[in-house]
FILUMGU-656147 format. One record per residue (C-alpha): residue in three letters; y, z, x. Coordinates in Angstrom, 2 decimals. Layout:
N
r | v | w | u
ALA | Y | Z | X
...
! end
This chain:
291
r | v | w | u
UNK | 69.77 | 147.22 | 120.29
UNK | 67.79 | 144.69 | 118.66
UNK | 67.23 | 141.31 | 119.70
UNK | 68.29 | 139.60 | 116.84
UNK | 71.28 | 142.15 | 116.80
UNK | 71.97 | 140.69 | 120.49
UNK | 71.53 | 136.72 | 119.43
UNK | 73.65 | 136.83 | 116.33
UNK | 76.62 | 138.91 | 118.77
UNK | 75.90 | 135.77 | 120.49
UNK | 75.86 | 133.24 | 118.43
UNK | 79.08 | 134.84 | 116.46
UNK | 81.03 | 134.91 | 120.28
UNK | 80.07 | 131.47 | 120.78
UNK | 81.39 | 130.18 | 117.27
UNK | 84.35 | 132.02 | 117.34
UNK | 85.31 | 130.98 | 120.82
UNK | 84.58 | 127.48 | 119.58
UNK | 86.06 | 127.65 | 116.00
UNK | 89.29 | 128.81 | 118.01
UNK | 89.64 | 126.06 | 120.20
UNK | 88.35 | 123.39 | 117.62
UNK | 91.29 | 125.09 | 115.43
UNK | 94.02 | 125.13 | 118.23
UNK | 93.28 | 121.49 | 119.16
UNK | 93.29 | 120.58 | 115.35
UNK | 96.58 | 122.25 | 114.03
UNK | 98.18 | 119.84 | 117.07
UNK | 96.03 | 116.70 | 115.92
UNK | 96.98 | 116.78 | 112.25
UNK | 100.43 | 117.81 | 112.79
UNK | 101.29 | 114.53 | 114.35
UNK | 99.19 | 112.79 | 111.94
UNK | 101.18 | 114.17 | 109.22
UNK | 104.79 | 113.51 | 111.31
UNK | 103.44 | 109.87 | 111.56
UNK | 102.27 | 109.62 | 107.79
UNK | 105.54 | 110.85 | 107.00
UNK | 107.32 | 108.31 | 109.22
UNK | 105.16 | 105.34 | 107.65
UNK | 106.22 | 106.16 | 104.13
UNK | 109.72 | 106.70 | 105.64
UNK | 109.28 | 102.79 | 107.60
UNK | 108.31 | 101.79 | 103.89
UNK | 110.81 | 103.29 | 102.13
UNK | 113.26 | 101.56 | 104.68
UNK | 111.55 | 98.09 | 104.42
UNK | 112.21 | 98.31 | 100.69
UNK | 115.98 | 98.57 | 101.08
UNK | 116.07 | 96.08 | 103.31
UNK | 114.48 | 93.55 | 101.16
UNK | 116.10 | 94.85 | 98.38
UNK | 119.62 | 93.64 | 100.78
UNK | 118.00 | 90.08 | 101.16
UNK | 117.17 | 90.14 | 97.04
UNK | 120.77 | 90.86 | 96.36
UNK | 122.47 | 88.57 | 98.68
UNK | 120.16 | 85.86 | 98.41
UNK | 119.85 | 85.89 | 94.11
UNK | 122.36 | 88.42 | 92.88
UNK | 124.87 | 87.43 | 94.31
UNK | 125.32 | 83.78 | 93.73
UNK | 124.82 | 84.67 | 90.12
UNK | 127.70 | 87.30 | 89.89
UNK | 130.33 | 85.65 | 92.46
UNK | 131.67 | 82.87 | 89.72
UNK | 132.60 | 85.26 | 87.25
UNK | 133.89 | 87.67 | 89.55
UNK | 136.19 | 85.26 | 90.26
UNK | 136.46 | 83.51 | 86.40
UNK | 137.15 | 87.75 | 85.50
UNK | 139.16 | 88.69 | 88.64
UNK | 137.07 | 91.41 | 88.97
UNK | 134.63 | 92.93 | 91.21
UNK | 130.67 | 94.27 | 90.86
UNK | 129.67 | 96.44 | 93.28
UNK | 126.26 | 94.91 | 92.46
UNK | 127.33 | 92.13 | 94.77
UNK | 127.05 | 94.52 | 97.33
UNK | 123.39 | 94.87 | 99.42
UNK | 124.29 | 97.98 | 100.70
UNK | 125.31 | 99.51 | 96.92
UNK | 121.98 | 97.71 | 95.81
UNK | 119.97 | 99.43 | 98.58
UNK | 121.69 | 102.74 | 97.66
UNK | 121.01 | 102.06 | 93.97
UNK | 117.24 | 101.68 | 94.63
UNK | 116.68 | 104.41 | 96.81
UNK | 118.10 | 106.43 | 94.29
UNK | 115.37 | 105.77 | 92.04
UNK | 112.49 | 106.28 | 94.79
UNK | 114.50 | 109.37 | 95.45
UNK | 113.31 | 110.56 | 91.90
UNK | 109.53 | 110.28 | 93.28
UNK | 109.83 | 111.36 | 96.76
UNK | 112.86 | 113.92 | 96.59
UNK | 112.79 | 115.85 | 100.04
UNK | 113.68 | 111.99 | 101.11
UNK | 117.42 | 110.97 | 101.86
UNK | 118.95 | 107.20 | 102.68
UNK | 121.91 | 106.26 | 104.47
UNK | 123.59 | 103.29 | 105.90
UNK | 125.46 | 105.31 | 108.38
UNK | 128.56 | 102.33 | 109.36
UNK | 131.41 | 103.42 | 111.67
UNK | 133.91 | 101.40 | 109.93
UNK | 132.68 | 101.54 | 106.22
UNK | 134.46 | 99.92 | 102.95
UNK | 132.75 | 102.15 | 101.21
UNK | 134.08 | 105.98 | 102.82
UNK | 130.75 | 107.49 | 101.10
UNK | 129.17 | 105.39 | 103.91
UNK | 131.14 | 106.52 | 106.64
UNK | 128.95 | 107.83 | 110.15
UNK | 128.88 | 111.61 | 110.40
UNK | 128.62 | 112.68 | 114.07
UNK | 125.18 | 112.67 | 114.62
UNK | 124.80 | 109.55 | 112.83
UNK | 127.18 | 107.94 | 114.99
UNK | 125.78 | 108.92 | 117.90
UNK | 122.37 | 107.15 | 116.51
UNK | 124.61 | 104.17 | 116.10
UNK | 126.19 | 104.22 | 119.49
UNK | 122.20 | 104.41 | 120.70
UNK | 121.43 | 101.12 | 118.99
UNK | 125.34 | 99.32 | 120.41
UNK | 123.98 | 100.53 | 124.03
UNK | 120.63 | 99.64 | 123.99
UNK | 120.47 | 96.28 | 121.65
UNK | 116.85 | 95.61 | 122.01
UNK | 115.67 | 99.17 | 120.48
UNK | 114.94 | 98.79 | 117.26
UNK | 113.42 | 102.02 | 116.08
UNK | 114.57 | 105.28 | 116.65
UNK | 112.87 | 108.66 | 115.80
UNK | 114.48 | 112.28 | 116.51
UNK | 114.22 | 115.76 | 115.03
UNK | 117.56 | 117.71 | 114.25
UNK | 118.69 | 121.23 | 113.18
UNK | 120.41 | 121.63 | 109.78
UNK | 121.74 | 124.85 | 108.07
UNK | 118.99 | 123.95 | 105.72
UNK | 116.21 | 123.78 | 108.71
UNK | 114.86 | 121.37 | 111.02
UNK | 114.57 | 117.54 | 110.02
UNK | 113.11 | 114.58 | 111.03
UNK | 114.95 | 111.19 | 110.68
UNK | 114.09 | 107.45 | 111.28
UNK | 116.90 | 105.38 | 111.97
UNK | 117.13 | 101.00 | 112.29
UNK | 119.71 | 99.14 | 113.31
UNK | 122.17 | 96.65 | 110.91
UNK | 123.64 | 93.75 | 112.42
UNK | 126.79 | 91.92 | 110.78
UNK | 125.53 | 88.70 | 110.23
UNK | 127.59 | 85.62 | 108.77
UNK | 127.60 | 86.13 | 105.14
UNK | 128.52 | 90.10 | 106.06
UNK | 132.21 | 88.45 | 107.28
UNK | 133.08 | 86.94 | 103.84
UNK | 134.35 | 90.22 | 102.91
UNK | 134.78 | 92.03 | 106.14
UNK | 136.13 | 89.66 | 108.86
UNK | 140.07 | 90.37 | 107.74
UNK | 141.42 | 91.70 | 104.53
UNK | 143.02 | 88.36 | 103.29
UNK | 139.58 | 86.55 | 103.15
UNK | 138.03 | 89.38 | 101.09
UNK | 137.70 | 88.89 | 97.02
UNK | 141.04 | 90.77 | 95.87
UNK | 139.23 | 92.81 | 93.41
UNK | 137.55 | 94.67 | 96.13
UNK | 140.88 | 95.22 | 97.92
UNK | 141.80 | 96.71 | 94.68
UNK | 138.41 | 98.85 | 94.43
UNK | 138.43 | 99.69 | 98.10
UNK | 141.44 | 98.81 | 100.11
UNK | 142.55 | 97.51 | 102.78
UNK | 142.36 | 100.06 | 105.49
UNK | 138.61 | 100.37 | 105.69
UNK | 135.62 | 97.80 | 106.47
UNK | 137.31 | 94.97 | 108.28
UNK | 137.10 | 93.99 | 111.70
UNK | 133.08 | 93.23 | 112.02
UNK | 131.93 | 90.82 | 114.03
UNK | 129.01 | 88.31 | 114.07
UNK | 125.80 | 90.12 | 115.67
UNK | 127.62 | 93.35 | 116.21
UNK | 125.95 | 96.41 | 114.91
UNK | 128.18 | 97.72 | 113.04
UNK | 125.80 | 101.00 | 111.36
UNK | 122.94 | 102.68 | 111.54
UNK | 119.41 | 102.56 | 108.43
UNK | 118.34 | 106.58 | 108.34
UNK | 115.75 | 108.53 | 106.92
UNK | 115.78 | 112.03 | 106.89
UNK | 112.93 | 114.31 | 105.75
UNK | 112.78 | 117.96 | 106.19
UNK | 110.22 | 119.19 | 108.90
UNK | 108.70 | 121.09 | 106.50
UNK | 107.15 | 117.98 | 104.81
UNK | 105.23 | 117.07 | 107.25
UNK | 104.13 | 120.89 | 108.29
UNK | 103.18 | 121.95 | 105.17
UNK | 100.77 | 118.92 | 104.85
UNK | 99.79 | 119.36 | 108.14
UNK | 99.07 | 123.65 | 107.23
UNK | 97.21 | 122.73 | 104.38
UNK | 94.79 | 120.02 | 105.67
UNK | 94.16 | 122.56 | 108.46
UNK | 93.74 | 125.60 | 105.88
UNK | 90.85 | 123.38 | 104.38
UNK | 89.26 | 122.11 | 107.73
UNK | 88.78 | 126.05 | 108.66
UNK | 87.08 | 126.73 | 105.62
UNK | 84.73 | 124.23 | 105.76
UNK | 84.10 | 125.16 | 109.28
UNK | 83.72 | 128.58 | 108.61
UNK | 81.60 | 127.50 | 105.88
UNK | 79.14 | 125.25 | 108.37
UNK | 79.45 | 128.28 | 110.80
UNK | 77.74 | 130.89 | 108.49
UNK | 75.30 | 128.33 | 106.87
UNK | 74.45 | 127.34 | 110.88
UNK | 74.09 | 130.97 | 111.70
UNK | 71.83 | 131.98 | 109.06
UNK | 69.74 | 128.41 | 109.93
UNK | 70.00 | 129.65 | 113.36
UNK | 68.90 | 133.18 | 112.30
UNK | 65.84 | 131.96 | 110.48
UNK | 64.29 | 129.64 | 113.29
UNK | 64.56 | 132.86 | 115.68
UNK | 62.67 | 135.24 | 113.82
UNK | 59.97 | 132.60 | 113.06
UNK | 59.97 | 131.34 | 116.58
UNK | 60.89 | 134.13 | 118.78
UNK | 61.35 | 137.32 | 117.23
UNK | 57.78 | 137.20 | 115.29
UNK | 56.06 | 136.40 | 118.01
UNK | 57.63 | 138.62 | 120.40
UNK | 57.17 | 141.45 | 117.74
UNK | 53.76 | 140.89 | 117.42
UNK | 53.36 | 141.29 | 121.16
UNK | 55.55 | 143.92 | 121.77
UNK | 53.19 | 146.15 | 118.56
UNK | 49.78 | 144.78 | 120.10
UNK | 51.28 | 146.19 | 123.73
UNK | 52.00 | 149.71 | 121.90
UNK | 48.78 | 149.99 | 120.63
UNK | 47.30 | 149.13 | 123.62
UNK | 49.05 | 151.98 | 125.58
UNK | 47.61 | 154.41 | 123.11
UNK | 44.34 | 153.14 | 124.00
UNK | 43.33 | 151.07 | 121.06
UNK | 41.66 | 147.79 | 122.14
UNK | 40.51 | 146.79 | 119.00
UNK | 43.27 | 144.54 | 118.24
UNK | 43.56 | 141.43 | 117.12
UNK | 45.07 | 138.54 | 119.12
UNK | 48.39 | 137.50 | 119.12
UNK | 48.33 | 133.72 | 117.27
UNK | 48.77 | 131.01 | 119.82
UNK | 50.80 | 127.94 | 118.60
UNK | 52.10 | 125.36 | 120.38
UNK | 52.99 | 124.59 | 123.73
UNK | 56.41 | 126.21 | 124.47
UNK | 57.43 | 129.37 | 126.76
UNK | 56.64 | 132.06 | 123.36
UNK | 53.10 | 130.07 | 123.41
UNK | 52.45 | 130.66 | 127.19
UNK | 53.45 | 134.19 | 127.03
UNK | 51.26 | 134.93 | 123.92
UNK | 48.14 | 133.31 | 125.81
UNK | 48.56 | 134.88 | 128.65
UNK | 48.88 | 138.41 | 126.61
UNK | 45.95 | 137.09 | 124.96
UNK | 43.66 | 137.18 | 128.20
UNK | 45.76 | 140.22 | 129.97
UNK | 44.22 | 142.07 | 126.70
UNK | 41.07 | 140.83 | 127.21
UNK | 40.80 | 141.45 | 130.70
UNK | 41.97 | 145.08 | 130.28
UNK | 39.15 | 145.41 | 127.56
UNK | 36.51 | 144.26 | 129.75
UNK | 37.71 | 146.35 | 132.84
UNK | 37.67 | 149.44 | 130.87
UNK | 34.17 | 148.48 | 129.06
UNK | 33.15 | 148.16 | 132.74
UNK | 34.59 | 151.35 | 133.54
UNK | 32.97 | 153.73 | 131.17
UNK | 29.32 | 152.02 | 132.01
! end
């Protein structure tokens, strides 16, 4: 087998072995950096409903409650929670495989009610009051999901409407009734903020970033090999070749040869002087010979 043959089965073990591991260790790296860009779009999307609550109840609000009452009516637009919904809707338009809920266990609204899981999340938050963040995976007929749920707190203003049914606005009795929503208390948390993104978000960015990184490795790897490839033959195999012809030759009996180049100081150097002056030596002890 050649030598070169023998380096480049080398050199092609050695890059495999380490284009494997650099891949195995990658596919786990930008998996959770996808999961965690995923989650900070999710943490954005959330922060937008949220200050879309404090926009409603802070300007909308005041401006609608007067002629609610002048029209003995009642806008849903009064509602943060309807004007959360309402937005998300329209960021649901750009980022569909995203879904918002304000998962409450004792809703006005029964669209809003808890599902199971949700009100486990819920309970999680009414046991443990100083988490504020809580991030779980979940099976679905549709496939696995990842969700990002926040706590909501029924604060003063919240018990306008939802302390007792007589000191909520008739026209949402009307709209709602008066079985549902009632009963909250100051500082309770009373439901759950959760978004839920299919797994397969944040895997299929994750599979293609890593599709890419292998290419360009296995890109570098072949360019590397063929660099590699070229600084052998012109430092080892050359030389070696020219040795290993100038020894044939000189096992057939031809001395006339002319000396292997010496250049440098490295191991292919030594080894080519010292051919150099075994050759010369042999010359002279068979010139000496046949005098």
């Amino acid at each position: 087998m050649k030598l070169l043959l023998k380096f480049n089965l080398m050199f092609v073990l050695v890059f495999g072995l380490g284009l494997i591991a650099t891949g195995y260790a990658a596919r786990q790296f930008l998996r959770n950096n996808a999961r965690e860009r995923v989650l900070q779009e999710a943490r954005l999307m959330m922060e937008t409903t949220a200050s879309t609550r404090t926009y409603t109840s802070k300007q909308i609000k005041p401006l609608l409650t007067p002629r609610e009452k002048q029209e003995n009516t009642f806008f849903p637009q009064t509602v943060p929670a309807y004007s959360a919904g309402q937005i998300f809707g329209y960021l649901h338009g750009k980022f569909p495989d995203y879904t918002y809920k304000e998962a409450t266990l004792n809703p006005t609204n029964l669209a809003d009610r808890a599902t199971d899981w949700e009100t486990d999340v819920v309970e999680t938050f009414r046991n443990d009051r100083q988490r504020q963040e809580l991030i779980g995976e979940r099976d679905t007929p549709t496939g696995r999901t990842l969700f990002l749920a926040k706590p909501m707190k029924a604060t003063a203003p919240c018990l306008e409407c939802h302390s007792v049914p007589e000191a909520a606005p008739p026209a949402m009795i009307r709209t709602y009734g008066s079985n549902n929503g009632f009963g909250w208390k100051v500082d309770e948390i009373i439901a759950a903020q959760i978004v839920t993104v299919p797994m397969a978000v944040p895997t299929s960015i994750a599979d293609k970033a890593f599709a890419d990184l292998i290419m360009w490795l296995a890109a570098i790897s072949i360019i590397s090999l063929i660099l590699l490839n070229l600084a052998l033959v012109i430092t080892v195999i050359q030389p070696v070749s020219r040795m290993a012809a100038a020894a044939d030759a000189i096992s057939k009996g031809n001395l006339d040869i002319v000396e292997v180049p010496v250049k440098g100081k490295d191991e292919i150097a030594v080894l080519a002087d010292s051919f150099n002056r075994l050759t010369r030596s042999l010359s002279k002890a068979i010139k000496m010979l046949e005098e």
